[in-house]
C-alpha positions as CSV (number, residue, x, y, z in Angstrom):
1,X,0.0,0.0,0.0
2,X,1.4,3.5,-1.1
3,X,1.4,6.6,1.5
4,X,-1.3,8.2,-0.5
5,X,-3.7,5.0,-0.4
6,X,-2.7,4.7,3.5
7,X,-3.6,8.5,4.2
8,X,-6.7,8.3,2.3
9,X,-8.1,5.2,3.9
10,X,-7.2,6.5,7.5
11,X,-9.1,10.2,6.9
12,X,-12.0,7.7,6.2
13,X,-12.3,5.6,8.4
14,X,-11.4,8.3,11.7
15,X,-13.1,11.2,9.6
16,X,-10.3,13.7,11.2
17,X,-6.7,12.2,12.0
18,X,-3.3,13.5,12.9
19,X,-0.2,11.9,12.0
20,X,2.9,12.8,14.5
21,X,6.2,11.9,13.1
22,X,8.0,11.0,16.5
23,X,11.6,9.9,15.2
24,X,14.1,12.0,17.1
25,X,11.8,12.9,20.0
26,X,14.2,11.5,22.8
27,X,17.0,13.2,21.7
28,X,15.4,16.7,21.7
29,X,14.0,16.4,24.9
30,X,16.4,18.8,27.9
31,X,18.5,16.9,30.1
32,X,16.9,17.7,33.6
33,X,18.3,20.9,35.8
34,X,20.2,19.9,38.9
35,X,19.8,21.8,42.0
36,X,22.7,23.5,41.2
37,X,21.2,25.3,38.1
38,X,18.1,25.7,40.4
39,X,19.9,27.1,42.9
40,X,21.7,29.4,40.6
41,X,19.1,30.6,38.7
42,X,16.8,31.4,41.9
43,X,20.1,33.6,43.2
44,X,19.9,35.5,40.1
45,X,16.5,37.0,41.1
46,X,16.8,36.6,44.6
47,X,20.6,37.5,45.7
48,X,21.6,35.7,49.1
49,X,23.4,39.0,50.8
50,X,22.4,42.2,51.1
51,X,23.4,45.1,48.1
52,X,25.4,47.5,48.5
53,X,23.5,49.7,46.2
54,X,20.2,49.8,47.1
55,X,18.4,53.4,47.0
56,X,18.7,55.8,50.2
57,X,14.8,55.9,50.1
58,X,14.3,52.1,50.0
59,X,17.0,50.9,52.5
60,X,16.2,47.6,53.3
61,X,15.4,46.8,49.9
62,X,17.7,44.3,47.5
63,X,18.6,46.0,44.2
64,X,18.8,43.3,41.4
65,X,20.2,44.5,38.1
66,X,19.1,42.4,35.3
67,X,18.8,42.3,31.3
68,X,16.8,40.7,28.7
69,X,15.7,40.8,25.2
70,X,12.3,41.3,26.1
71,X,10.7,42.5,29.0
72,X,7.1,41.4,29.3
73,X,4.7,43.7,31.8
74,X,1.7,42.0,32.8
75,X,1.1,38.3,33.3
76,X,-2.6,37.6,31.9
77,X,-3.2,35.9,28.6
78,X,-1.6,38.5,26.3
79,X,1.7,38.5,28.7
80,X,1.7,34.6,28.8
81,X,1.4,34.1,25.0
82,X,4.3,37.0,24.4
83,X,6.6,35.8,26.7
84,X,6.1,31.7,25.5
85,X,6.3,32.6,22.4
86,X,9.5,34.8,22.8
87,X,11.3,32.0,24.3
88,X,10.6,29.7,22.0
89,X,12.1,31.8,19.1
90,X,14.9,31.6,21.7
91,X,14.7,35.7,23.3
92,X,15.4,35.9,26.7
93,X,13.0,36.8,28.6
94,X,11.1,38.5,31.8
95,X,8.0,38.2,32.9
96,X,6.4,40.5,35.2
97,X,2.9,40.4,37.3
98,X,1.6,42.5,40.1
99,X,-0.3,38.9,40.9
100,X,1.0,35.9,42.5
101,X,-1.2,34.0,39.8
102,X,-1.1,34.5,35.7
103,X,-3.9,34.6,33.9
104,X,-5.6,37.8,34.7
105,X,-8.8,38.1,34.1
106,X,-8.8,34.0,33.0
107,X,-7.3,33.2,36.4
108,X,-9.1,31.7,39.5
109,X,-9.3,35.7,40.6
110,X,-11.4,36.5,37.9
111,X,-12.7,32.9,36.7
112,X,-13.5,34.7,32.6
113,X,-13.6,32.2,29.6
114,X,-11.4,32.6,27.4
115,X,-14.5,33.3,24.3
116,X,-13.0,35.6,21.8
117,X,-13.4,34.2,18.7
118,X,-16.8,32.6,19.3
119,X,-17.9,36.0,20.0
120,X,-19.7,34.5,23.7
121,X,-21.7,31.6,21.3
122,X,-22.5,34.2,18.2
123,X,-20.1,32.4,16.2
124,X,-20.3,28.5,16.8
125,X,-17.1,26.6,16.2
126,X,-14.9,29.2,16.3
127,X,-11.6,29.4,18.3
128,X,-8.5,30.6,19.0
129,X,-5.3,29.3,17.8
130,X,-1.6,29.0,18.4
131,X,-0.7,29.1,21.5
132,X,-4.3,29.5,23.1
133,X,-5.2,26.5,21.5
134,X,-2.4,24.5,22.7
135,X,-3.3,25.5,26.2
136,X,-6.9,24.4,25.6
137,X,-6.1,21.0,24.7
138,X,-4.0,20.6,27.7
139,X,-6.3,21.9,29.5
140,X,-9.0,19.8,28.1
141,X,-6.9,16.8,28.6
142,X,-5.5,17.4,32.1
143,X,-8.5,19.3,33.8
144,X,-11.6,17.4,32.9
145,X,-13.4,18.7,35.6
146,X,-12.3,22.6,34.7
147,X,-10.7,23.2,38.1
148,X,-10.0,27.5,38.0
149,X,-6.9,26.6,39.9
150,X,-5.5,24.4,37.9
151,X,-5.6,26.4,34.4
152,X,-3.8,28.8,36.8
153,X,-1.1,25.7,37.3
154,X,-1.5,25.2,33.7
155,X,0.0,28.7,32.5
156,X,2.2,28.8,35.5
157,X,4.0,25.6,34.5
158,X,4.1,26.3,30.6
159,X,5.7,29.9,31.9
160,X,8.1,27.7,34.1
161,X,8.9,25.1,31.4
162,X,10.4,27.8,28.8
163,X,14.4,28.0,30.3
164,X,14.3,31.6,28.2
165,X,12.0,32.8,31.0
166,X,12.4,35.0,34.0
167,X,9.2,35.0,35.8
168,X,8.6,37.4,38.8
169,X,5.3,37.2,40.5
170,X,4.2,39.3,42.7
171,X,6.0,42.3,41.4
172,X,4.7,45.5,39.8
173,X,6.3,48.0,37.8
174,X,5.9,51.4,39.4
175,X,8.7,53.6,37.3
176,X,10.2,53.8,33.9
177,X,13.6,55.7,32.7
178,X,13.2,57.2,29.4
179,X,15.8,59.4,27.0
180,X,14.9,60.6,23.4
181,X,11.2,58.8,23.8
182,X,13.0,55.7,24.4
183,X,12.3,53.5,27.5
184,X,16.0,52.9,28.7
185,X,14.8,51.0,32.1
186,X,12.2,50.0,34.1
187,X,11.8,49.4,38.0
188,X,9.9,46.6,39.5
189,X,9.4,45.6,43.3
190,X,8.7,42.7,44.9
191,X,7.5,43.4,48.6
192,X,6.9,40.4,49.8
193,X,10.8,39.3,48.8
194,X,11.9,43.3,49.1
195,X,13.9,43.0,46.2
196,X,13.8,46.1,43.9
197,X,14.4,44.7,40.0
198,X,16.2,47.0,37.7
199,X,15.8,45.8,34.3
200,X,17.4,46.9,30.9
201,X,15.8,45.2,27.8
202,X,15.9,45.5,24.1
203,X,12.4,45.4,23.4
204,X,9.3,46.4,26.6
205,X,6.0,45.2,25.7
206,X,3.0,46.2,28.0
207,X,0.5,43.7,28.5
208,X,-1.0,45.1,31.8
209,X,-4.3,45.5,30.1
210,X,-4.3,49.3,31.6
211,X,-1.4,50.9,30.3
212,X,0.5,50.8,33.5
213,X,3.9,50.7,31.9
214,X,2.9,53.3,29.0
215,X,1.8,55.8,31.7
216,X,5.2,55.5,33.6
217,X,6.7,55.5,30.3
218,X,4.9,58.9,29.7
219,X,3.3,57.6,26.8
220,X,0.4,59.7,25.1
221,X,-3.1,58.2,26.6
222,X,-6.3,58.5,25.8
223,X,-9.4,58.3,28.4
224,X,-13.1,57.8,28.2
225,X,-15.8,55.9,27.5
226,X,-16.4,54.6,23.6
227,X,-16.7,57.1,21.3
228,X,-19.8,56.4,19.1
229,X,-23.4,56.9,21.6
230,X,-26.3,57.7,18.7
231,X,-26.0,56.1,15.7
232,X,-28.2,55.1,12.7
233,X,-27.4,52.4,10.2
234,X,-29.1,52.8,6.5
235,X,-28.9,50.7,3.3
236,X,-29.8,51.7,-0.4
237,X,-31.9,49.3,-2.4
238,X,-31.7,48.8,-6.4
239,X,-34.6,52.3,-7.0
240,X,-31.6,54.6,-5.6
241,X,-33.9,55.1,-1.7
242,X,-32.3,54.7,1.3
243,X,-33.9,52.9,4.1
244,X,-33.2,52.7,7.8
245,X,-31.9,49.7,9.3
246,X,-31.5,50.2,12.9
247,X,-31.2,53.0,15.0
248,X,-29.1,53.3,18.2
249,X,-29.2,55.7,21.3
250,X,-27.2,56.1,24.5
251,X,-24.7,53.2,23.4
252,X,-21.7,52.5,25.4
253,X,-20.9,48.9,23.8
254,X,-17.4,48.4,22.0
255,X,-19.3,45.1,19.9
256,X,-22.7,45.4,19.1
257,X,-24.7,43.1,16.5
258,X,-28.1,43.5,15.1
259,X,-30.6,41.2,13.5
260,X,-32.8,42.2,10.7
261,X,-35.0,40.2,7.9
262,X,-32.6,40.4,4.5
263,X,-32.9,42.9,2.2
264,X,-30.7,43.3,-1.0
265,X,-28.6,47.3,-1.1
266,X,-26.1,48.7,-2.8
267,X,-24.7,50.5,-0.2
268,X,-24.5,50.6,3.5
269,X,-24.4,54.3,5.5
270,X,-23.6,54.6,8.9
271,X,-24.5,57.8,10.4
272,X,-23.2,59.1,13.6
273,X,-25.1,61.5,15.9
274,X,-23.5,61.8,18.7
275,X,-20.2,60.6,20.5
276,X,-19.5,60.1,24.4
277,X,-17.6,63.3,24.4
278,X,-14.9,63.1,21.8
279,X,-14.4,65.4,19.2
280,X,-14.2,62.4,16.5
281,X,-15.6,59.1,15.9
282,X,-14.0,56.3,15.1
283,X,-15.6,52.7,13.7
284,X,-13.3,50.0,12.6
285,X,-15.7,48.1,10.6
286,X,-18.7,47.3,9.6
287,X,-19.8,43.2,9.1
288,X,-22.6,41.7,7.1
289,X,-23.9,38.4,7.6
290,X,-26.9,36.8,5.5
């Protein structure tokens, strides 16, 4: 039997099959750390003696000095799947969260599904992929019962499994050090260890989810609600007349759908009446569904 005849008659008869080449597995796999490595890689982040440099204002705190190729602010699903997938292209890495769980609003602090791409049931059988996914299906496979603490153990060991990682829990970033609208450093603490973390990087990525490290970074921000509040959606049919659709007041809703019988246009408007306070209004698109 050929490869193609072989392939063809497995799809059949499993309807949806994977085929892993595993030649070569053994060898790729790490050799174990000893607790020397351990040891040595928890002294980087956690010195033994006291520094000699730490800030007159923070006495009894531990300054750490420490570099990466990409430092990683905020430990919630964006943060996670930056940083894993950072290390894997082989960056070193740091990985910061003012939590002493990742997750964020996924975690067992928050308990939020992970529904994106299904848009909360709108859109049956989507999902994410990449690295989501691959989290899924370990999750699916390892936590039948969909225990919130251990998806937490979940990202916390696939964070812990990547050697390119640096992850420091428990520690916010409360300062940045700028120079020609660069970010040069940042500075984390870690109270409950009182180590302060000063950390040069080639590339900073914020993934707090509130800007935290743009702010300190003196950033340009902007505040307020969602800009579009009245609105009114119209179509033109084949005779040239324009029709209303739907018609929206007092709307603070970043997603909104709407259901209507079908019609056939040749042209969608959307006018916009009024905003929550901005001088503009801004709409990133516009989907149609029959």
């Amino acid at each position: 039997m050929n490869r193609r005849k072989f392939l063809s008659l497995a799809g059949v008869a499993t309807s949806y099959s994977v085929f892993v080449r595993a030649d070569g597995l053994a060898e790729a796999q790490a050799a174990p750390l000893t607790r020397e490595d351990i040891s040595k890689a928890f002294d980087t982040v956690a010195p033994p003696g006291p520094s000699s440099a730490s800030p007159a204002h923070e006495p009894h705190m531990t300054l750490v000095d420490l570099s990466c190729d990409v430092f990683i602010a905020g430990g919630g699903m964006a943060g996670v799947c930056a940083a894993v997938a950072a290390a894997r292209h082989g960056a070193k890495v740091i990985l910061t969260q003012d939590r002493s769980r990742l997750g964020g609003n996924s975690s067992s602090e928050v308990k939020m599904h992970m529904v994106g791409a299904d848009c909360s049931g709108g859109r049956p059988g989507w999902r994410e992929g990449g690295l989501i996914e691959e989290f899924r299906l370990d999750d699916a496979a390892n936590n039948p019962h969909r225990s919130w603490e251990l998806w937490d153990l979940l990202l916390y060991d696939k964070v812990k499994s990547e050697p390119n990682i640096t992850l420091l829990l428990d520690s916010p970033r409360f300062s940045a050090e700028t120079k020609d609208n660069q970010i040069q450093r940042v500075m984390v603490r870690c109270d409950k260890t009182e180590h302060l973390y000063r950390i040069k990087s080639k590339i900073y990525l914020d993934c707090t989810g509130d800007c935290r490290l743009a702010l300190e970074a003196g950033a340009e921000l902007r505040r307020g609600r969602e800009t579009v509040r009245d609105y009114e959606l119209f179509y033109t049919d084949a005779a040239g007349q324009r029709h209303s659709l739907v018609k929206v007041a007092g709307n603070h809703q970043r997603l909104n759908r709407h259901s209507f019988a079908p019609v056939e246009a040749k042209s969608l408007r959307l006018q916009i009446s009024a905003t929550n306070g901005a001088e503009t209004a801004r709409v990133y698109e516009v989907r149609c569904y029959a």
